[in-house]
LUMVEXDO-86205 format. One record per residue (C-alpha): z, y, x. Coordinates in steps of 0.001 Angstrom, whole numbers, padded with zeros to 6 digits, always signed. Layout:
<sites>
ZYX
...
</sites>
This chain:
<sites>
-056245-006066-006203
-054609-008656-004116
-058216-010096-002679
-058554-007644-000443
-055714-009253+001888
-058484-011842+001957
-059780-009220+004935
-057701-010219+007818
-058159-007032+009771
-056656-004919+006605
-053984-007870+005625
-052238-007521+009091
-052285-003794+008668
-051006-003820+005443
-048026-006066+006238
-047694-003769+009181
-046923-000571+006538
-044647-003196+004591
-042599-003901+007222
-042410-000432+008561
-041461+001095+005143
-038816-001292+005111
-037385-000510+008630
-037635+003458+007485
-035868+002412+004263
-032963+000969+005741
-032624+004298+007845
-032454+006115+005567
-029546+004608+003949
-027890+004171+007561
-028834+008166+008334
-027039+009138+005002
-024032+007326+006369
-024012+007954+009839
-024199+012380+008453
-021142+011394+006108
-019032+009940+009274
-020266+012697+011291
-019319+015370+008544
-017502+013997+005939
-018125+016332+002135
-020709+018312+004507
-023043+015272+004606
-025403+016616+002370
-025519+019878+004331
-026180+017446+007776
-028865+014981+005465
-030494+017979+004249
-030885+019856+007319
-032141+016383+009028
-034767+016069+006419
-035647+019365+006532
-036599+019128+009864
-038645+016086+009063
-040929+018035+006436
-041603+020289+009179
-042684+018020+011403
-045076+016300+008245
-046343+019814+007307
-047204+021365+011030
-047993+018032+012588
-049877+015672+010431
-053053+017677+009366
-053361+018593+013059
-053247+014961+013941
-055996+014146+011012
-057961+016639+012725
-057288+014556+016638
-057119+011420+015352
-060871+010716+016290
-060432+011492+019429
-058539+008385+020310
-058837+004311+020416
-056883+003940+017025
-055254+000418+018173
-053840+002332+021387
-052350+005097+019710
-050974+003374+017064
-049328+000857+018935
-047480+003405+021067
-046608+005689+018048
-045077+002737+016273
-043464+002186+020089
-041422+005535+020398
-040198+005291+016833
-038814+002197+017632
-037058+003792+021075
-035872+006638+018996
-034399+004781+016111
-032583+002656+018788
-031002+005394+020179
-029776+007103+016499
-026674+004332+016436
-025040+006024+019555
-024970+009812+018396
-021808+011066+018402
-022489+014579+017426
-024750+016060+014762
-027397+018162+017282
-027918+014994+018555
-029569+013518+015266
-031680+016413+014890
-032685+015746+017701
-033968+012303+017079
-035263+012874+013873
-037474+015470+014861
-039367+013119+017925
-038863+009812+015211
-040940+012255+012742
-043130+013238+014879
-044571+010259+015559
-044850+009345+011816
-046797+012744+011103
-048973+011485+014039
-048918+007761+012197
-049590+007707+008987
-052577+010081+008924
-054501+007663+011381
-053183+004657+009673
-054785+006100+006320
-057956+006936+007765
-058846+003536+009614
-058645+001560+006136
-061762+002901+004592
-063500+001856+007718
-062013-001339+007457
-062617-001320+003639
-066019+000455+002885
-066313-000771-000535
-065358+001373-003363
-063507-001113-005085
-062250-002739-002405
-060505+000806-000434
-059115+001467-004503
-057351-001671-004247
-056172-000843-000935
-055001+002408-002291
-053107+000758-005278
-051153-002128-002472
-049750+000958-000241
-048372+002540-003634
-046963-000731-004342
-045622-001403-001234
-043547+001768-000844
-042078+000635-004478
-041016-002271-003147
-039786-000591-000421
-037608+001744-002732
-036233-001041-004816
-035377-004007-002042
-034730-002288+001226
-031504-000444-000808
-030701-004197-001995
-030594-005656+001714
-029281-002497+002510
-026004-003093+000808
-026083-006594+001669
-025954-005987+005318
-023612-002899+004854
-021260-005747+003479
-021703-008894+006372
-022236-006015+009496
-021772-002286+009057
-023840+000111+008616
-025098+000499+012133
-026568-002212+012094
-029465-001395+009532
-030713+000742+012694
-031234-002615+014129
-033627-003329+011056
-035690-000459+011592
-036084-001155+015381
-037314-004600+014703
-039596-003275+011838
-041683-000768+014033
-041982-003243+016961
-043769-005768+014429
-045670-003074+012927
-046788-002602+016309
-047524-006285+016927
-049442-006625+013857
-051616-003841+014810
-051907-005348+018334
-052656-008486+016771
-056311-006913+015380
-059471-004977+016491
-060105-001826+014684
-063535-000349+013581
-064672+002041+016927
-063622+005950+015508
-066071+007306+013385
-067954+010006+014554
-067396+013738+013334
-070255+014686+015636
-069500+018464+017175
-067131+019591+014324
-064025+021257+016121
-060568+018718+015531
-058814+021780+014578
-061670+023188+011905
-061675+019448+010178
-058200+020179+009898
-058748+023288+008152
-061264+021798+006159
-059198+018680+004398
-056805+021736+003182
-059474+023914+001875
-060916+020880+000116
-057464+020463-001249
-056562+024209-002090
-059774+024963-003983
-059397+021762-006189
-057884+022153-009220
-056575+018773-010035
-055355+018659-006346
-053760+022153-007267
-052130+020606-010341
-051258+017551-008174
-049324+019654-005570
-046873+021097-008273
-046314+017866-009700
-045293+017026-005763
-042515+020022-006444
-041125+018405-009276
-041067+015285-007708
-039038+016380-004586
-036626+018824-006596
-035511+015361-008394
-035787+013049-004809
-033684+015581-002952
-030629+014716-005027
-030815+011628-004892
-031615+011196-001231
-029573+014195-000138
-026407+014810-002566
-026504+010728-003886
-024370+010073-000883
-021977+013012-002050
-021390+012044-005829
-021085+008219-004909
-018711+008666-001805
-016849+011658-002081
-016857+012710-006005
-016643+008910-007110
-014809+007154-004118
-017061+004445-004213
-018182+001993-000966
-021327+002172+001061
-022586-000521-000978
-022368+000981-004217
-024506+003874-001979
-027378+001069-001376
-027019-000086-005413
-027712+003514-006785
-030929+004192-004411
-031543+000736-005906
-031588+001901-009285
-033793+004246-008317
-036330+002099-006785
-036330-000384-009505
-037300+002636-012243
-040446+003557-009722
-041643-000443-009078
-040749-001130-013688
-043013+001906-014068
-045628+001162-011082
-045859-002542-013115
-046763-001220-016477
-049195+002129-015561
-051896+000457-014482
-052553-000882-018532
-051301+002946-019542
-053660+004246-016950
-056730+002485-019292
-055970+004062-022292
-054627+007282-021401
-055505+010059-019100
-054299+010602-015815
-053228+014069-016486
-051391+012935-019514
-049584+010416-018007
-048678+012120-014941
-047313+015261-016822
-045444+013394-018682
-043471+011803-016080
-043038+014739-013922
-041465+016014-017314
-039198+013576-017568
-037406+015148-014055
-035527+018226-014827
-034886+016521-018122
-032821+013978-015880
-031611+016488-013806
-029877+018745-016438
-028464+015633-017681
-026843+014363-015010
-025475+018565-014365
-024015+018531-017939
-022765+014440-017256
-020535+015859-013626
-019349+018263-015880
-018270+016593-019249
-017489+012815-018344
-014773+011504-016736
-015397+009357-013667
-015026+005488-015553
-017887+006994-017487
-020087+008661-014517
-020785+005617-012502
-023161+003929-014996
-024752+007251-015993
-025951+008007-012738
-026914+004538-012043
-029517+005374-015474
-030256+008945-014608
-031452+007480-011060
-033536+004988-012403
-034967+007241-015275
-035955+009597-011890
-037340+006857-010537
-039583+006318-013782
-040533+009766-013664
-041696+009712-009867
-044005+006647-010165
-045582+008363-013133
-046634+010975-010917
-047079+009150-007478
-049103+005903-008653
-051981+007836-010245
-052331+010177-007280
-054179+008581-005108
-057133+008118-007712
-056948+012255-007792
-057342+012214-004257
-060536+009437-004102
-062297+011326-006810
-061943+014989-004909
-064211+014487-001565
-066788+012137-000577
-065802+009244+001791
-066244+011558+005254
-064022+014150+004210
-061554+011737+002003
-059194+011499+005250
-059019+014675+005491
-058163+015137+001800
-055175+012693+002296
-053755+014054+005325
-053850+017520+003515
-051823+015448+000764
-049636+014363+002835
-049325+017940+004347
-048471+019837+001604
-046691+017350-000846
-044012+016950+002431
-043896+021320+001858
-042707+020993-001087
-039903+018181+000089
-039125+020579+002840
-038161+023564+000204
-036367+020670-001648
-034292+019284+000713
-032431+021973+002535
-032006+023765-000943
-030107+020163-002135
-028117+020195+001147
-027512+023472+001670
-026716+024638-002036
-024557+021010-002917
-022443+021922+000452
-021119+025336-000742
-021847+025656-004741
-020771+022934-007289
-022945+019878-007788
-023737+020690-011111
-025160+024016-010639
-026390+022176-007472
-028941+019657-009894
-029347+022799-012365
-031084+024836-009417
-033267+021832-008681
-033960+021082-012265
-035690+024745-012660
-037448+024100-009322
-038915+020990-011181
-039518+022734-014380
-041656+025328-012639
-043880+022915-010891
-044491+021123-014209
-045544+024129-015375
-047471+024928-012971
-049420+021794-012745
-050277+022028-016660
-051751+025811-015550
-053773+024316-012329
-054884+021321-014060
-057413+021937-017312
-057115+019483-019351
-060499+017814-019747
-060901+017834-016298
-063893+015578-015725
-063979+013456-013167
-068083+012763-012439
-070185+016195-012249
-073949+016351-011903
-075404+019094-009939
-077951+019664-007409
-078349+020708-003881
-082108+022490-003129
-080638+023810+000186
-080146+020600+001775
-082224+017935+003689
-082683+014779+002353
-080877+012692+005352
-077759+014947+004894
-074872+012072+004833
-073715+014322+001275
-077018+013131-000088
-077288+009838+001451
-074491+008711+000044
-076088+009488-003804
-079852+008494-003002
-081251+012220-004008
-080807+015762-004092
-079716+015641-008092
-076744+013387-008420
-073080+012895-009736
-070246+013202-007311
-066225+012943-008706
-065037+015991-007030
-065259+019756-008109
-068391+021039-006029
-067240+024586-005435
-063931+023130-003854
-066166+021425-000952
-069066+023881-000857
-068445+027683-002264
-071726+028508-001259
-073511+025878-003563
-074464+026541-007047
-073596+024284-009686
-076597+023513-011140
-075336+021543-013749
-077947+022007-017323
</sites>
């Protein structure tokens, strides 16, 4: 895995995501404090507001900008992207009033919606081997592990020496040396999508997405990932602050907890992955979400608060467990489900609609934990999370091959489809109808 960072155009871009992650992480520990001095026990109503606006920035903006991104010198527009998010998170340490961080969040999110989709599709340019753009795919998962577990840890170790203002700071200087690192390379000249419309490639990576089932199964596994995120991200600041009167820094140690179940669990799958099915594995996991969620409800309820600390510091990292089950596999989902022209487009649609189901996640944790008790708070979330479980084990037949031969009569033999298989009968790893409805499966 790690010999790809032998490639010195992808190792500066993938320390470039490291250290951006990180800068984001520490935000998002500073933003949950900065809504709880703005608002006090209405910080999860401002955190979950602020992210809601963020998901609909992801879900409006990024499969638009997969659709532009050709259009563009990639090391320009990255560059400057990575430029006004640093501007923006500058300016977040001076609000004084809550418009003003919705505000900033929404032009900060916009230019990660604009980001990360362009980001994602130079690397299999950069990377055109198979093997090589998997292990690619496996590093980025890693790295926003790492970024879970030790941006929380220097988190509350600045919180303690500086304030929490400060990690702004952080997340400034992480963009601008994203920004140099990209600077610091030349990136493959945009691939041609000869006269396809930006707008109808758009529409495309989502109808790729849509009509696939695993992807189908793989979007309400996203639900039941974001129903169990939301409470940690949105009403963790709540329970640790208000309901346990606890210090910022015990704040940064339980988003640690959470980050170190995700990186134990991102450490052991890939020997799981070898003997055990995807879907199995990532079922499983998504399972183990409401389980954690009713029992931290029933744990607000029963235990006293000596007893609640180191519960939710194991519920969080059992969450944690549970979202790397689901997460780490996905990107193999995606690889297998369109061909390397329309894969992209496939992972901006991803990115699309798994930030949907954040965005009916988010507000309901803010929202909800602001005027109903937290218990019924994580109950409400837990059924969210149950229903995209079951959903995904509906979408998602089990068997689901991932190789299927078939046969295309009704195209030329230079089509890039074909090319890339060296004949009209060959085996691709996506679901045929999901790319082309109007080709039979020909499969004997």
């Amino acid at each position: 895995m790690i010999s790809v960072l032998a490639n010195r155009t992808y190792r500066h871009l993938f320390f470039a995501q490291v250290i951006a992650l990180f800068g984001t992480g520490l935000m998002t520990v500073a933003l949950a404090l900065l809504a709880y001095d703005l608002a006090g026990d209405n910080a999860g109503a401002v955190l979950g507001t602020a992210l809601a606006i963020k998901m609909i920035v992801y879900v409006f903006l990024s499969p638009v900008a997969a659709g532009f991104a050709g259009r563009f010198p990639r090391r320009t527009f990255l560059v400057i992207l990575d430029l006004v998010r640093a501007g923006t998170a500058l300016a977040l340490p001076f609000v004084d009033a809550v418009w003003q961080v919705y505000v900033l969040i929404a032009l900060l999110q916009s230019a990660s919606a604009a980001f990360t989709p362009t980001f994602q599709a130079t690397i299999p340019d950069i990377l055109p081997d198979e093997e090589d753009y998997t292990s690619a795919l496996s590093l980025s998962r890693m790295a926003y592990d790492l970024e879970n577990l030790l941006s929380p840890m220097i988190a509350a170790l600045l919180i303690g020496l500086v304030g929490f203002q400060w990690l702004f700071g952080g997340t400034v200087a992480g963009f601008l040396v994203s920004a140099a690192l990209v600077l610091s390379v030349a990136l493959p000249g945009v691939r041609s999508s000869g006269t396809e419309a930006p707008f109808r490639r758009t529409l495309k990576g989502l109808a790729i997405y849509l009509k696939t089932p695993r992807l189908k199964g793989l979007l309400a596994l996203n639900l039941a990932v974001a129903a169990s995120g939301a409470t940690v991200i949105v009403n963790g600041v709540v329970v640790v602050k208000s309901v346990l009167g606890l210090s910022d820094t015990d704040l940064a140690l339980s988003m640690a907890a959470y980050g170190a179940g995700s990186m134990l669990t991102a450490m052991l799958l890939p020997g799981v992955l070898r003997a055990r099915p995807d879907r199995t594995i990532m079922l499983a996991g998504a399972a183990l979400l409401p389980l954690c969620l009713l029992v931290f409800s029933a744990a607000m309820i029963l235990l006293p608060r000596s007893a609640l600390w180191p519960m939710v510091l194991a519920i969080w990292f059992f969450m944690g467990a549970g979202m790397s089950a689901v997460l780490v596999p996905s990107g193999r989902l995606l690889k297998t489900s369109a061909h390397s022209d329309d894969r992209p487009l496939v992972f901006a649609a991803q990115f699309a609609l798994s930030h949907g189901c954040w965005l009916i996640a988010y507000p309901l944790a803010g929202w909800m934990g602001s005027t109903a008790p937290l218990p019924a708070t994580s109950a409400t979330l837990a059924v969210l999370a149950i229903a995209g479980v079951l959903a995904a084990g509906r979408f998602w037949p089990q068997g689901d091959r991932k190789i299927l031969e078939h046969e295309h009569p009704d195209l030329p033999p230079d089509h890039p489809h074909l090319a890339e298989a060296h004949g009209k009968r060959h085996a691709h790893a996506f679901v045929i109808d999901s790319l082309h409805p109007s080709w039979p499966d020909r499969r004997p």
